[in-house]
N, C-alpha and C positions, 0 to 999 in steps of 0.2 A: 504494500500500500504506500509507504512512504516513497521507494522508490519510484513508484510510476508518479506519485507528484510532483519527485524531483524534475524529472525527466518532463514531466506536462511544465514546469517553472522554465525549465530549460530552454526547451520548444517557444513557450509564450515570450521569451526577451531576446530570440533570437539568435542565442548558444549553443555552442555544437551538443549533441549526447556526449555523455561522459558518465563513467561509473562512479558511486555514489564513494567510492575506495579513492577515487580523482581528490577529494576534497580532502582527503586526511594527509594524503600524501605532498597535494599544496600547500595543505598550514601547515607541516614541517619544513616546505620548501620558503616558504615564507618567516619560518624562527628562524632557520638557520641565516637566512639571507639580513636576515635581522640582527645577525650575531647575539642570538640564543646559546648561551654553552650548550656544547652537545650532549651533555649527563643531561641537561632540562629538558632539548627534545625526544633523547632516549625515556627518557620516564614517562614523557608525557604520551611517546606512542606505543608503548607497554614490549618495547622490542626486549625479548630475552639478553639479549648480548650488544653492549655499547657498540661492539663492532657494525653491528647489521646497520646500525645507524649512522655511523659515521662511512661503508663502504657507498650505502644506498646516495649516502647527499656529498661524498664527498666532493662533487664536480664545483659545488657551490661554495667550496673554503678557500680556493686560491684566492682571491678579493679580499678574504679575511686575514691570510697567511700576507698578502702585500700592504696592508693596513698596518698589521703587526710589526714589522719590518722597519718602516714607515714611522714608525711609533720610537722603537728602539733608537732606530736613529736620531730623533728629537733628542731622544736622550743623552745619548753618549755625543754628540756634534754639537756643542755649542752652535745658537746661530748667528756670533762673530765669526766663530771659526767658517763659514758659509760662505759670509761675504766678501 
């Protein structure tokens, strides 16, 4: 029942079909993108092993990983030393 609502909601605004599993896997695609720690979105999608969560989104941590980086550098570079 819920399903075929989805899917009539979907239909009515104009959006493709997508399974109702589409949306869980978007709001994790969306913490992580958020820079959510991955322990929070592993919990929150009841994944047995942090791994399955970190292999499934890891596409989405490079951004994170050049952030980080980024960061470090603030750190340790003074920004005299820059100019």
């Amino acid at each position: 029942m819920v399903l075929h609502r989805f899917q009539r909601v979907l239909l009515d605004v104009g959006l493709p079909r997508l399974r109702f599993h589409d949306l869980r896997h978007g709001a994790a695609s969306l913490l992580v993108a958020q820079r959510v720690e991955l322990k929070v979105v592993h919990e929150t999608l009841g994944h047995a092993q942090l791994a399955t969560t970190a292999e499934i989104y890891a596409h989405l941590l490079p951004e994170a990983r050049r952030e980080a980086a980024g960061r470090m550098q603030d750190i340790l570079v003074p920004v005299e030393a820059v100019s």
